[in-house]
C-alpha positions as CSV (number, residue, x, y, z in Angstrom):
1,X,0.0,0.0,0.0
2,X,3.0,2.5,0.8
3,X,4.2,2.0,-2.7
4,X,0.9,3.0,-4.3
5,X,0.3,6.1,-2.1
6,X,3.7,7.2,-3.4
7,X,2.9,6.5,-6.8
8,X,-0.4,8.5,-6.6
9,X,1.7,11.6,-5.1
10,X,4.5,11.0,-7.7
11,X,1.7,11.5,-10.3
12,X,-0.3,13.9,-8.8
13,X,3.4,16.2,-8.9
14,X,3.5,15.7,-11.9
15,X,0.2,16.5,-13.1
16,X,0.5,20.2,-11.0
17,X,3.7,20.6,-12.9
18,X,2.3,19.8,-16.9
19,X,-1.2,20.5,-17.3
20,X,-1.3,18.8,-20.3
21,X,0.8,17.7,-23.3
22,X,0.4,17.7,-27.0
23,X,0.7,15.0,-29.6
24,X,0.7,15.5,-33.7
25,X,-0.9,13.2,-36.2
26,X,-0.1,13.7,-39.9
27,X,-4.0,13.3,-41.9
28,X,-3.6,12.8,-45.9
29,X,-5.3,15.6,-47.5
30,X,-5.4,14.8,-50.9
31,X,-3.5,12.4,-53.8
32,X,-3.0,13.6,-57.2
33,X,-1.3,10.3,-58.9
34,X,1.5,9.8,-57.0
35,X,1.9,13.0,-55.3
36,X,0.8,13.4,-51.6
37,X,-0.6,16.0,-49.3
38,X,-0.2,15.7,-46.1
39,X,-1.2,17.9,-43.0
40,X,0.2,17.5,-39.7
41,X,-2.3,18.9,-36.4
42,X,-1.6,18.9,-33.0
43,X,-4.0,17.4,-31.0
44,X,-3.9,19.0,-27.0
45,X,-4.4,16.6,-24.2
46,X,-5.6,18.9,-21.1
47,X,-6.3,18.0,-17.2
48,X,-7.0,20.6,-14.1
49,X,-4.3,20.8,-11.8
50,X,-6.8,20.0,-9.2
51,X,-6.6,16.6,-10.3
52,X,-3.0,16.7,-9.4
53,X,-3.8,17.7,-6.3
54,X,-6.7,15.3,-5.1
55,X,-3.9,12.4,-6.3
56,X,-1.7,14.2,-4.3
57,X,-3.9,14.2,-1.3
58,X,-5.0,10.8,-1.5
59,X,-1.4,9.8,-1.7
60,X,-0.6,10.9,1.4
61,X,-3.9,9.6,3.0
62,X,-3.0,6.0,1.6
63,X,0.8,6.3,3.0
64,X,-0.9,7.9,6.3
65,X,-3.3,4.8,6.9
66,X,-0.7,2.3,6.4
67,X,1.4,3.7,9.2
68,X,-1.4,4.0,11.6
69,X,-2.1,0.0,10.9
């Protein structure tokens, strides 16, 4: 149990610290023979910080109740 409540405040630092990330996929636009068009668009991945922090919180909660056992 200790090992998950750091893994959940290891995470939840992390998702304080990037509040997202992006990622880029390349779509085919159009083909003329053999000559391609291709665009490439960036596709955001977003979370609240807050989220960070509740996986913070219950973190510590999970490492606090196994000492207490």
């Amino acid at each position: 149990m200790k090992n998950i409540g750091l893994v959940l405040v290891i995470i939840g630092i992390i998702m304080v610290a990037y509040t997202g990330f992006n990622y880029v996929t390349t779509e085919k636009v159009a083909q003329i023979g053999p000559l391609q068009v291709n665009a490439t668009k960036n596709n955001p991945v977003r979370w609240s910080p807050i989220l960070g922090g509740i996986l913070i919180i219950s973190g510590i909660v999970v490492i606090a109740l196994k000492k207490n056992k």
